[in-house]
N, C-alpha and C positions, 0 to 999 in steps of 0.2 A: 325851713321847709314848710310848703304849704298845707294846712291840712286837707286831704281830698276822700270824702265819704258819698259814696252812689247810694242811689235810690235800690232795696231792696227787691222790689216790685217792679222795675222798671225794667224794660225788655231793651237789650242790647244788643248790634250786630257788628258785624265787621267787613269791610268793604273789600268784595273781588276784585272789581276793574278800577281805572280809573275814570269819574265823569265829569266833564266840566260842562257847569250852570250854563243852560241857553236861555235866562231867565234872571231878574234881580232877588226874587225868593226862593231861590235851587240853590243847594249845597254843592258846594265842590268837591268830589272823591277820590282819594286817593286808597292805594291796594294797601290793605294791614288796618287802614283809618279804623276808628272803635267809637262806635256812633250811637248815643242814646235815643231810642226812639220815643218823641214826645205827642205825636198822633198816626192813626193809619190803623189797619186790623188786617189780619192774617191775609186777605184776600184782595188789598187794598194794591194797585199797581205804584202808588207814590206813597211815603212815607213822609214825613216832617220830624226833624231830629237834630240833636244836639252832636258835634264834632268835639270829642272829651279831651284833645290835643289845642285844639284851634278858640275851643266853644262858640265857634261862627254853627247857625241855626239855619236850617231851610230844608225845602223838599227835594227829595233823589227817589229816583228809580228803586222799588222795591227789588228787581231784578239784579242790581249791582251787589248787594248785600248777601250774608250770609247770616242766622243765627250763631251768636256767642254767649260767652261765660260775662257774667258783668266782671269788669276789672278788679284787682284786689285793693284794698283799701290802704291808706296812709295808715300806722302806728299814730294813737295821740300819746302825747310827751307830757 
C-alpha cells in the first residue's frame, strides 16, 4: 500500500458539480473529486490544484468547489 500524507496547512476542497476544462491548464471536475488547493485566495474566482485521486493539476472555477476536511492519512508500517 502506498504511503499517502497531506500537507497539514494545506487548504482542501471538494468539488459540487461537475466541470470540464475549456482550456489545456483547467482541471477537470468531477462531484465528490478532493482537490488540494496549490494557489488562489479566498476571493480569488479560479483556483489551481491538485486532484488527490487523479494528481492531474490545473485551474477550476472557485465556484464548483466547496471547503473540506483534508483527507485522513495512510498508517506508516
Amino acid at each position: 500500500m502506498a504511503d499517502t500524507n497531506y500537507d497539514d496547512d494545506a487548504v482542501y476542497v471538494r468539488a459540487d458539480f461537475d466541470y470540464d476544462p475549456q482550456r489545456d491548464d483547467e482541471l477537470a471536475l468531477a462531484p465528490g473529486a478532493v482537490i488540494q488547493v496549490l494557489d488562489g485566495g479566498d476571493d480569488a474566482e479560479w483556483l489551481m490544484g491538485r486532484d488527490l485521486a487523479t494528481g492531474h493539476e490545473g485551474w477550476f472555477p472557485s465556484n464548483f468547489v466547496s471547503p473540506t476536511d483534508p483527507p485522513p492519512t495512510s498508517p506508516r508500517w
